[in-house]
N, C-alpha and C positions, 0 to 999 in steps of 0.2 A: 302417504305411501300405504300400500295396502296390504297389512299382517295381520293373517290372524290366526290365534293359536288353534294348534293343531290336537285334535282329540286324541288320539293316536297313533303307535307309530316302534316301531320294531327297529331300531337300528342295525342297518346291516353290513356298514361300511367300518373300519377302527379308525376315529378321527383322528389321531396323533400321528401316524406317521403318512395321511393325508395332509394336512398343516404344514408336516413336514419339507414335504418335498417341495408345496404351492412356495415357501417360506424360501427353501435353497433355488427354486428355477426361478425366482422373481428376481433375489436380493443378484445372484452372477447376471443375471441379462441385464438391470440398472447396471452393476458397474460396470461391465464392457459398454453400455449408451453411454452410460455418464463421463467416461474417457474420452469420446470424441465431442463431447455438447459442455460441459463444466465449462468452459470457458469463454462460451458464446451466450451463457444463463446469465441475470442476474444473481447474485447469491451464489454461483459456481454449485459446487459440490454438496451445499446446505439446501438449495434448488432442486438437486437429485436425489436428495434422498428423501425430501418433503413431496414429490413427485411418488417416488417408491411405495411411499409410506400410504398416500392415497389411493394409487392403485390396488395393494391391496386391504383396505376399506372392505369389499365388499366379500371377504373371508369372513367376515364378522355374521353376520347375515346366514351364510353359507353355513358354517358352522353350528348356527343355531337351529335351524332348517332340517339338518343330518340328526345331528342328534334329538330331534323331536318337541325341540323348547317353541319353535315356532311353526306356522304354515305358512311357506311364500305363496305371496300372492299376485295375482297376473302386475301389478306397475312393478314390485321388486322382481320380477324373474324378466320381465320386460327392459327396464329402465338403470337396474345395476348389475343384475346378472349375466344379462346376456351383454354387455359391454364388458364386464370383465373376462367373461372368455373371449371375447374376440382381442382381450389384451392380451390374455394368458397366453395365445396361440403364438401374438404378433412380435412379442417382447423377445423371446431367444432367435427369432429369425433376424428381429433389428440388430439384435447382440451379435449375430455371425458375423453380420453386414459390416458390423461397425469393428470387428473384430478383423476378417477381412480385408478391409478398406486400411486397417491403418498398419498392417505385414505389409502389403501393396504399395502405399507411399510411401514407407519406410527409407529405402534408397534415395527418394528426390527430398527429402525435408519434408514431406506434406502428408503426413497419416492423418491428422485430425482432420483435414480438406479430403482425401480421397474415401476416409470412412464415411463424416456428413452427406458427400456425393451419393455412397453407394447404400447409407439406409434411406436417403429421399430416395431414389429408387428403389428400394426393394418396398417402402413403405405405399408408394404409387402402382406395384405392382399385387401388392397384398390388398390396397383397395379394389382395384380391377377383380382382381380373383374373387372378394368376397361378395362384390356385387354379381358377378356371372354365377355365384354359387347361392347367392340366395335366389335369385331367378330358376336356377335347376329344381331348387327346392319347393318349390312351387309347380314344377310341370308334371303334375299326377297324370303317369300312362297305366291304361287298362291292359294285362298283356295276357292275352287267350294259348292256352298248353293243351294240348291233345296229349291223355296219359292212357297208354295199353298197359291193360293188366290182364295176365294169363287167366287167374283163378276168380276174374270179376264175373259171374251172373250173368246174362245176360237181361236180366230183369233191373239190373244197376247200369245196361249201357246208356250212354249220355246222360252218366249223372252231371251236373255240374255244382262245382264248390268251388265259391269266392274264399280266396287267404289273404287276411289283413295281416300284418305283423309290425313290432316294431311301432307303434301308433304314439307313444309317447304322450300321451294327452294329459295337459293339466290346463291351469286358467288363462295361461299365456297364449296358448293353440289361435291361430285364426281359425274364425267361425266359418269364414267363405272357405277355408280348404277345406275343412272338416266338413263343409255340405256338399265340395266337392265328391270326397269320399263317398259321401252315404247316397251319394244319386250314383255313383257308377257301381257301385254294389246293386243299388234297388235294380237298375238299367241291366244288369248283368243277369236279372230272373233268376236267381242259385236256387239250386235245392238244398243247400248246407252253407253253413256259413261258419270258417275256422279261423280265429285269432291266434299267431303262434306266440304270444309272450309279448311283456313291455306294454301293458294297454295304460298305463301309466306312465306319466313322467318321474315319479322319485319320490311319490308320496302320497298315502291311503284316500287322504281327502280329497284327490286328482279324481278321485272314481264319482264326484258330481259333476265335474262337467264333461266328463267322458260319456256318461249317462244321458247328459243333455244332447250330445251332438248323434251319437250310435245308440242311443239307448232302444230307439225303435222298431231296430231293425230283425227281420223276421225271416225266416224261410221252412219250408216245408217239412225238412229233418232235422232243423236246430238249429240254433249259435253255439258254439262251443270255444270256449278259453283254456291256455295252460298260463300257469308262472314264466314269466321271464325274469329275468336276475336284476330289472328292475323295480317289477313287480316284489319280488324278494325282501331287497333293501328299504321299498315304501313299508313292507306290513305286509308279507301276504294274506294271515288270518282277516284281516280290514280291508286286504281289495279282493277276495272272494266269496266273503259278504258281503257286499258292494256288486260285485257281477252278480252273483246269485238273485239278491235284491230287482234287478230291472231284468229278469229272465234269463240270461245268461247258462246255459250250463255249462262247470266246473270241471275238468278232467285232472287231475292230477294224482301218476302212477294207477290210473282205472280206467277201462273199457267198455264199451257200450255198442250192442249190436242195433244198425242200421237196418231194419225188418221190407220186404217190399216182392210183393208177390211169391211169397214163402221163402225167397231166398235172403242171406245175410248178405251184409257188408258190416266191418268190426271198425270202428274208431276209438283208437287208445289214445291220452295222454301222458307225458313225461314232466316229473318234479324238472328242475333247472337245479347247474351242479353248484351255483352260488350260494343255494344254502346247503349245500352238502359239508360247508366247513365250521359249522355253528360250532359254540362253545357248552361245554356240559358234555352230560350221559344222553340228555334227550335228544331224539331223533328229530329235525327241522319237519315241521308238514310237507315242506315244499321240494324237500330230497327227492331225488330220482331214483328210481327202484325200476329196472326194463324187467325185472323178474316179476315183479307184481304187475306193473302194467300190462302186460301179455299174458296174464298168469288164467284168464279167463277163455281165450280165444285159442278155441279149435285151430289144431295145425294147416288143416286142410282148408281152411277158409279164408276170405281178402282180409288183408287188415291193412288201413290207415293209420300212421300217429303222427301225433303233433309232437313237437320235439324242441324247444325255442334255440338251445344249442346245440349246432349241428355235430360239435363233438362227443352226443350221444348215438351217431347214428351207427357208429361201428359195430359198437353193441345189438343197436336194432337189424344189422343187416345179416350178422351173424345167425340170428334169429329168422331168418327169411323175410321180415315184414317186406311188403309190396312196395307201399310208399312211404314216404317220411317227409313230411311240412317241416320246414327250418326257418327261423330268421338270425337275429343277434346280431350279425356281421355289419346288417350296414353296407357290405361291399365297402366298409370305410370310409363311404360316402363322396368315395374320389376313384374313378374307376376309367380302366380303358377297356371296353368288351371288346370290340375286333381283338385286340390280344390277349384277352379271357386275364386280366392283370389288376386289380381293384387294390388301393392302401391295407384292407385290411390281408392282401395273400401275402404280404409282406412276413406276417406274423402267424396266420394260420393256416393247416393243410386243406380244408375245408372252408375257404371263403365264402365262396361264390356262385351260383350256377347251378349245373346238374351235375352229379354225380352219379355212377354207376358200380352197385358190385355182385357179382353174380346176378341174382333175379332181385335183387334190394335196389331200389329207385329214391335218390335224395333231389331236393327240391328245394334251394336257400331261398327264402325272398329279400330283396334287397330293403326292403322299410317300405311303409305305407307313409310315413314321416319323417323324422332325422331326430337327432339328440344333440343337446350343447346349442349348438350355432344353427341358423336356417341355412344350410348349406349340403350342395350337393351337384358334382360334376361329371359327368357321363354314368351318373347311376339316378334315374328319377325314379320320384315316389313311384310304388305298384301298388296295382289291387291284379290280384293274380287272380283267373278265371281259369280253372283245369277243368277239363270235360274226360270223363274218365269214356273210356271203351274196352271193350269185352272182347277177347281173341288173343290170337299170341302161341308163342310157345317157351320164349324164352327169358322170362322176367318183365317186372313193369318196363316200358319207353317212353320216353318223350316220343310219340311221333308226330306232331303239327305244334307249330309255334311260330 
């Protein structure tokens, strides 16, 4: 198995009442399973909780990992990890099932028979789901956005800039999506190229094979990167030298004028609000500051920023900026567009899609990859290509897409 220790590493998560919870969603969903199956086990009940006890096994690992004693490595994020989440997911669904099933048969004598019925079914339908959702998660669309902006130059009209986001890259990543990636970028001709956060999977050392697959990508006005909140929790200071290292440029809470035929274009980036709750007096690197980020850029002129949580764009809009690049969301990675509806708007005002507020133009992207599990249903991978256009009168638009 492949570990090995990790040089550094900033813990960003509190492991104890992480444990926690893994520890109470596990131990209730064995014993609603172990209620309808004890009795069809060898061993009964001593069989359930030797089952339990193995599943979670691969905490052990996990734990080590978070807190920075070790570096997983592509067979353990491959071979234990990713089986444990797809346990962690499946265990409280079996438990409803089985919980369900035996209220259900309750009247006829037969709970333990209608609950086994209905987790083989739901167990038969969680496979279906997770094989149609690793197939989504694989179907990388290029998706082209026509963005009007009032106060754009016309020396910047048809700019075009590719947005990666959400890229989650460690050694686990397949290499063929990842080449995927990097030829519909290259194929996309950009003149900028913006990564909005997450260029990591969860840990500093990720920033070598990130390097290996995107490291050579190039365009005419730059690469530019912010923090995302997984970036954060790896070690920002060690995955920003690390982007810096292979060319990369760095944005966080600072701005950079875009020069081109005497005229600007302003590109800011945003810290992410994950480390906005660090412990101590000192201030995290990777805090968000919209007042220093903007603090350089002339009122009357375009500005772009990257922003990895879209729930800094209120702030941004307030401010007038034009446009604002977002990812984090995922769209949850389970999404129904015709009714603009994705898992993650369940939980936040700001999932998904475009938003609009006055002349402030927000722009989520849904992941160039996924996180946890290779999974993804009516939300695929993007590589987002906007072509900006010059005109207008009334704030940035989406007008082509």
């Amino acid at each position: 198995m492949e570990v090995e220790q990790q040089k550094e590493r900033t813990p960003g998560i509190p492991l104890a009442p992480v444990l926690g919870f893994v520890a109470v969603w596990m131990g209730l969903s064995w014993l609603a399973i172990g209620a309808a199956l004890h009795t069809m086990l060898p061993g009964g009940w001593a069989t359930v909780a030797m089952l339990s006890v193995l599943s979670a096994l691969p905490v052990w690992p996990l734990s080590l990992g978070l807190s920075g004693r070790i570096y997983p490595g592509a067979a353990l994020r491959l071979f234990v990890m990713r089986p444990f989440w797809y346990l962690f997911l499946a265990l409280p669904l079996l438990a409803l099932a089985s919980a369900t099933g035996a209220v259900v048969g309750f009247p006829f004598g037969a709970s333990a028979y209608v609950a086994r019925a209905l987790m083989a079914a739901t167990a038969l339908l969680l496979t279906v789901t997770a094989v149609a959702g690793y197939l989504g998660s694989r179907r990388l669309v290029t998706r082209p956005l026509d963005v009007r902006m009032p106060r754009l130059s016309a020396a910047f009209d048809g700019l075009r800039i590719v947005q990666l986001s959400d890229l989650h890259i460690g050694p686990h990543t397949s290499r063929r999506f990842l080449s995927e990636i990097a030829n519909a970028v290259r194929k996309a001709s950009p003149d900028l190229i913006v990564m909005t956060g997450d260029q990591v999977d969860d840990f500093a050392d990720d920033v070598a094979p990130f390097a290996r697959a995107l490291g050579d990508l190039r365009a005419p006005l730059g690469v530019y990167a912010i923090a995302g909140n997984h970036d954060v929790y790896a070690g920002w200071p060690s995955v920003a030298r690390g982007l810096r290292a292979i060319g990369i440029n760095v944005l966080v809470n600072e701005s950079v004028a875009l020069d081109r035929d005497g005229s600007r274009l302003w590109l800011a980036g945003t810290g992410d609000p994950a480390a906005a709750g660090g412990r101590g007096a000192r201030r995290h690197p990777a805090a968000p500051d919209v007042e220093r980020t903007l603090r350089d850029v002339p009122s009357d002129e375009p500005v772009i920023v990257l922003a990895h949580n879209p729930a800094l764009w209120p702030g941004l809009a307030q401010r007038s900026v034009d446009l604002t690049l977002s990812g984090h969301t995922h769209y949850g990675q389970l999404a129904l567009p015709k009714r603009n509806w994705s898992l993650a708007s369940s939980f936040l005002e700001l999932a998904m899609g475009v938003h609009q507020r006055g002349r402030a133009l927000l722009y989520i992207n849904p992941g160039t990859n996924y996180w946890g599990i290779p999974f993804r249903l009516g939300t695929p991978p993007e590589v987002t290509v906007l072509t900006l256009r010059a005109g207008g009168s009334d704030g940035a638009r989406i007008v082509d897409g």
